[in-house]
C-alpha positions as CSV (number, residue, x, y, z in Angstrom):
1,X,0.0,0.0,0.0
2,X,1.4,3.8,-0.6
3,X,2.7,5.8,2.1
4,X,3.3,9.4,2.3
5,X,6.7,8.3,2.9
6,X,7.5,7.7,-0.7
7,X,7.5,11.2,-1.3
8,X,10.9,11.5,0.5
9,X,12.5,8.7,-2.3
10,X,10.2,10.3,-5.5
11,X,13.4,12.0,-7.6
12,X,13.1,15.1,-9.5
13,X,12.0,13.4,-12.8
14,X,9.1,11.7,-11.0
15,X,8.2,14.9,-9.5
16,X,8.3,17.0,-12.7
17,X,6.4,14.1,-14.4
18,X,3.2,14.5,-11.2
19,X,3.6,18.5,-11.8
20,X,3.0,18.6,-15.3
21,X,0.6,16.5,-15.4
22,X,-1.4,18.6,-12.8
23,X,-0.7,21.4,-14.7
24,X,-2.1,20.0,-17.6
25,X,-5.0,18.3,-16.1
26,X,-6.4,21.5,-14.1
27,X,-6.0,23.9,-17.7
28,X,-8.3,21.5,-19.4
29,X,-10.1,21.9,-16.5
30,X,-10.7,18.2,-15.7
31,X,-11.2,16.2,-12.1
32,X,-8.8,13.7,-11.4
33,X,-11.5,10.9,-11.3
34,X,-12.4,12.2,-15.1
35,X,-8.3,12.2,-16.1
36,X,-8.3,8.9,-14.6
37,X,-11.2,7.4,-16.8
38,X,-9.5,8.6,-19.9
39,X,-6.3,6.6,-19.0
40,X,-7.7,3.9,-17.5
41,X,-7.1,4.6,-13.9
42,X,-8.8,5.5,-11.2
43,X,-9.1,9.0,-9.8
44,X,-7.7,8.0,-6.7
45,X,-4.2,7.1,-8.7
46,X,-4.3,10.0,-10.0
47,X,-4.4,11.8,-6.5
48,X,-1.7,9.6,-5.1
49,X,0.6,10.4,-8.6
50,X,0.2,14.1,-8.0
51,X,0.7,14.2,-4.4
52,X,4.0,11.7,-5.0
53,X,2.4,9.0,-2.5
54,X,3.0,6.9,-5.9
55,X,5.4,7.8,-8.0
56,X,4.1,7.9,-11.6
57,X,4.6,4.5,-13.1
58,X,6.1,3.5,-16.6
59,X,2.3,2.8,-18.0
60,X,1.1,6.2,-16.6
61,X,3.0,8.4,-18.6
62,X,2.3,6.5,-21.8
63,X,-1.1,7.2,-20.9
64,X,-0.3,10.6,-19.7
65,X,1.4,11.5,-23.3
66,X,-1.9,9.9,-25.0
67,X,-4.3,12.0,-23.2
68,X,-2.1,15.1,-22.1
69,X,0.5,15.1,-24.3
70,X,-1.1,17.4,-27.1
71,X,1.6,15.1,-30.2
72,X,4.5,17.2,-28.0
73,X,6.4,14.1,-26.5
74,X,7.1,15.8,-23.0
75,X,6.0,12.3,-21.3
76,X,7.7,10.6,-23.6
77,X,10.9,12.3,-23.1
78,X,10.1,11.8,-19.4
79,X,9.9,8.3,-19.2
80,X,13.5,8.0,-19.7
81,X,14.3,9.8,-17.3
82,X,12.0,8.3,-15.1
83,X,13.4,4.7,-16.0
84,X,16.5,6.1,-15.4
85,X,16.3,7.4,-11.9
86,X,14.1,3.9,-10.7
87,X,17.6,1.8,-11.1
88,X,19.8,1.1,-8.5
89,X,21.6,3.9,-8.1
90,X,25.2,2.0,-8.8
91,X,23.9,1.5,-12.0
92,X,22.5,5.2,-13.5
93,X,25.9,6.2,-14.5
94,X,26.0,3.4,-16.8
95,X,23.0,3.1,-17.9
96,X,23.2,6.0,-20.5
97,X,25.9,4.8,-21.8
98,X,25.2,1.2,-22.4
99,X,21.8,3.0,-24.5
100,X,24.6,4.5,-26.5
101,X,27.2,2.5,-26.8
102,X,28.1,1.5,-30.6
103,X,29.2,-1.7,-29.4
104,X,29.3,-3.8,-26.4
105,X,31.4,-6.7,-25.3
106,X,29.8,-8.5,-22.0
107,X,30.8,-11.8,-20.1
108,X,28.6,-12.7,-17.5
109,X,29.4,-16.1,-15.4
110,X,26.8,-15.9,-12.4
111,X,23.6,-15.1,-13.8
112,X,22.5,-14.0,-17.1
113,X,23.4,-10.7,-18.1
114,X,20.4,-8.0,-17.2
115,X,20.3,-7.0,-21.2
116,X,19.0,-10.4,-21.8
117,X,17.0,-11.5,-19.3
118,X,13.2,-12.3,-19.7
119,X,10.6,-10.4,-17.8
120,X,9.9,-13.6,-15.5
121,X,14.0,-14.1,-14.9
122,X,14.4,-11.2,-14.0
123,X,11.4,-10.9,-11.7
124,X,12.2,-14.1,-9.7
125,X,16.1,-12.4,-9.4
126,X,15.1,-9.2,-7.9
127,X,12.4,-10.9,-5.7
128,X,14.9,-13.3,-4.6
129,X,17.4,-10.3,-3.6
130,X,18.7,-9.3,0.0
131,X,17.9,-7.0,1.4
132,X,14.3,-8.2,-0.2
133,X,12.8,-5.3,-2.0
134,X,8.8,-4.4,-1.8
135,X,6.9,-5.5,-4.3
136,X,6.6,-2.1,-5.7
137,X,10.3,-1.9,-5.9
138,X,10.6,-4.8,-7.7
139,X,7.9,-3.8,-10.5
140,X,10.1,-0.3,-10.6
141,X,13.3,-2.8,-11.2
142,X,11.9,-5.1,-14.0
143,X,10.7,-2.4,-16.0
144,X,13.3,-0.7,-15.7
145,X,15.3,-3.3,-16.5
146,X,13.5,-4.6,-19.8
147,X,13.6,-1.1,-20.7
148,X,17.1,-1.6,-21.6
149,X,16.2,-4.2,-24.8
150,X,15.3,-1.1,-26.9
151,X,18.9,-1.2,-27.3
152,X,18.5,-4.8,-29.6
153,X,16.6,-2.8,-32.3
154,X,18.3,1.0,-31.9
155,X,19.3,2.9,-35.0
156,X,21.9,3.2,-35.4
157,X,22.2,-0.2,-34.7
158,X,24.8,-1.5,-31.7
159,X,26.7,-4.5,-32.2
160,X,26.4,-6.7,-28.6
161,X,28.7,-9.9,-28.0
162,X,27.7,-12.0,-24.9
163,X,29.9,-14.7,-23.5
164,X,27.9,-17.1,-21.0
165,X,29.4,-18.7,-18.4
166,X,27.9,-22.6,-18.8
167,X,27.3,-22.6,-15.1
168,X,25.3,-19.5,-16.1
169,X,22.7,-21.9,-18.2
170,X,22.6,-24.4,-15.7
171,X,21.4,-22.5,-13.1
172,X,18.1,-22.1,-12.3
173,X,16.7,-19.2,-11.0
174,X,12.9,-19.0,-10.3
175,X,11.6,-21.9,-11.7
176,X,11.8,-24.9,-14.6
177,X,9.6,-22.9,-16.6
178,X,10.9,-19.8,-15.8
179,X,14.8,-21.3,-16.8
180,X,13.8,-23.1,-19.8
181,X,12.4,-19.7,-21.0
182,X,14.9,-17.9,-20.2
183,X,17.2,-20.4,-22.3
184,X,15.2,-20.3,-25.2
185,X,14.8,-16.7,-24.9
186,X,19.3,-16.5,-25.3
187,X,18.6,-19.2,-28.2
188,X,16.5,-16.1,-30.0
189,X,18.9,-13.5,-29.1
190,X,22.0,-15.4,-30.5
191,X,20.4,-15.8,-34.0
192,X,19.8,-11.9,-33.8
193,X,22.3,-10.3,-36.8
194,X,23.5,-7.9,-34.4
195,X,24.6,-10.0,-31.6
196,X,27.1,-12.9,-31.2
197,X,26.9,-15.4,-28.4
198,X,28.7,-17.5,-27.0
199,X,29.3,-20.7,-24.3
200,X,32.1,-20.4,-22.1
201,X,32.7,-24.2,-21.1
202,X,32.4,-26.1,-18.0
203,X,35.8,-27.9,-18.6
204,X,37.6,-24.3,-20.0
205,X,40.0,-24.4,-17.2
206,X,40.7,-27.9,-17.2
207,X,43.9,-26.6,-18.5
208,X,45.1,-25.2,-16.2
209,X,43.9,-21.9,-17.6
210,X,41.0,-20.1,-17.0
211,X,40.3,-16.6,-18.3
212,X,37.0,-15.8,-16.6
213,X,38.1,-16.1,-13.2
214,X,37.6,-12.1,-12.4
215,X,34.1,-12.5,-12.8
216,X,31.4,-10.0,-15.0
217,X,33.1,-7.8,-17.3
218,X,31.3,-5.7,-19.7
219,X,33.5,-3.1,-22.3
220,X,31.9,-0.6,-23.9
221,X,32.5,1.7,-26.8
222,X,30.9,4.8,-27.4
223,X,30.1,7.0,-30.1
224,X,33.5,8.6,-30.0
225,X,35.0,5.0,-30.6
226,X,36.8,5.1,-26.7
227,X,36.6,1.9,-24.5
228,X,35.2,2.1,-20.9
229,X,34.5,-0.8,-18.7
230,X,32.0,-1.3,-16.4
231,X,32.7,-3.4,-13.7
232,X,29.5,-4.6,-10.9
233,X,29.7,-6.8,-7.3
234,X,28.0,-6.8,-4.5
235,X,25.6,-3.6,-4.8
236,X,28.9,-1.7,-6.0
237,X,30.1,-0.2,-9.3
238,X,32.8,0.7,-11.3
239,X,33.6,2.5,-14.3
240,X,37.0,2.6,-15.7
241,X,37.9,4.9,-18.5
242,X,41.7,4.6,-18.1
243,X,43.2,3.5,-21.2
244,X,45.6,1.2,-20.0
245,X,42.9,-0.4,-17.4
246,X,40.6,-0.8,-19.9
247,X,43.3,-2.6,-22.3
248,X,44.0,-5.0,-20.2
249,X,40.2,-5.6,-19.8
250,X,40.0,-6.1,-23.4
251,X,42.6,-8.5,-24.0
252,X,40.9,-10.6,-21.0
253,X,38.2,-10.5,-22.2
254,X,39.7,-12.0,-25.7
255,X,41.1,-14.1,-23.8
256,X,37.6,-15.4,-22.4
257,X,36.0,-15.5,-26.3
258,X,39.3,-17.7,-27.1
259,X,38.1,-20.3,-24.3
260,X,34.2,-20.4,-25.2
261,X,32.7,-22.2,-27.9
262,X,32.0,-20.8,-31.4
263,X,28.6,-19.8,-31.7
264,X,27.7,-22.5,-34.0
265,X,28.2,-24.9,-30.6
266,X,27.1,-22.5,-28.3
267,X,23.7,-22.6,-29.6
268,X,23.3,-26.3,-29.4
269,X,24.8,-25.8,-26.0
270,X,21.4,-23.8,-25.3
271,X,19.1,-25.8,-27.1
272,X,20.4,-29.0,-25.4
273,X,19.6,-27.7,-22.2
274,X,16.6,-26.0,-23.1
275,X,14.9,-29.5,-24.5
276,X,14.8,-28.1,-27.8
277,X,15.2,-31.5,-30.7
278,X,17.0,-30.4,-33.8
């Protein structure tokens, strides 16, 4: 249920977002309950939107553009920086530039990496979180988070390399149904044109070698063609834009793509475990 305590944690977006939509609503000279019934909420969510008991949710201001927006794209413009300021806040200095990056090199070898999680994946993760978020946190976090997938069909378009940790696929988190999804889900994504991925092995250290041992990596480069690399762990964050840093970064992470299967393999790899008969 809302509080009037969530008005301390609403952030200036959110805010700006319940004042012009007031604005708006009382020019046209409309009740709330009246707003409400044109967007398909009630007036009461409304009230709680403006007076920041309830921050203004991701299907509100689609709404809000529809009925209030006059063709001018102020919610719409809004949204993103609503979305933005719902992540965790170790994560909103990325954010903007993983939306922009032209290409993005990622290894992830604990879970599957947010950008490709399903909606029900990434539910069950958040939910299973400590400290455990409210449930209204975690709606905030899943959108949020499958916000990000805009980036698969941007324009200009961004070229995104995953490496999986097997471990990774074997895990499952939520349920069968849930994981098996989630598997055939990374079985769609790797036959995108704009993304290679690939299987990093079980046995790719039985050598004596093993290049993911550092855990999640992800290197990014931006429109100005410079490397950065994000690193994540344990609630904290890091973002190294030293050249030589990020160097090494890169050749680990060649190193890793050297140790995973090709993608021809890597697929089967997925499909195995998801069931799938080819």
């Amino acid at each position: 249920m809302a509080r009037a305590e969530n008005k301390e944690t609403v952030g200036p977006a959110a805010r700006m977002a319940a004042s012009v939509a007031k604005r708006l609503r009382q020019k046209k000279g409309w009740t709330q309950e009246y707003l409400g019934g044109q967007m398909g909420f009630t007036g009461a969510a409304i009230s709680a939107m403006e007076r920041l008991i309830h921050p203004v949710s991701d299907d509100m201001l689609v709404q809000l553009e529809r009925v209030l927006g006059g063709g001018t794209g102020i919610f719409e413009e809004m949204r993103e920086l609503v979305r933005l300021e719902k992540l965790p806040e170790q994560f909103r200095g990325y954010a903007p530039i993983e939306q922009k990056a032209v290409a993005l090199w990622l290894y992830a070898n604990h879970v599957v990496h947010g950008l490709f999680q399903t909606e029900a994946y990434a539910r069950a993760l958040i939910a299973g979180g400590h400290p455990e978020p409210t449930p209204e946190r975690v709606d905030e976090l899943v959108v949020a988070r499958m916000g990000r997938k805009a980036l698969f069909d941007r324009k200009p378009v961004c070229e995104i390399e995953l490496i999986l940790d097997e471990s990774v696929l074997r895990r499952v988190i939520g349920d069968e149904e849930v994981a098996r999804e989630q598997l055939l889900y990374l079985a769609e994504c790797a036959r995108r044109s704009n993304v290679n991925l690939q299987v990093l092995p079980l046995d790719a250290g039985a050598g004596g070698k093993y290049a993911g041992d550092r855990g999640d990596l992800n290197v990014v480069e931006n429109p100005a063609h410079d490397h950065v690399t994000f690193l994540e762990i344990q609630g904290e964050s890091l973002l190294v834009v030293d050249r030589a840093k990020v160097s090494t970064h890169r050749q680990r992470y060649a190193k890793i793509r050297a140790q995973a299967l090709d993608p021809r393999r890597s697929l089967g790899v997925i499909e195995e475990l998801a069931g799938v008969r080819r």
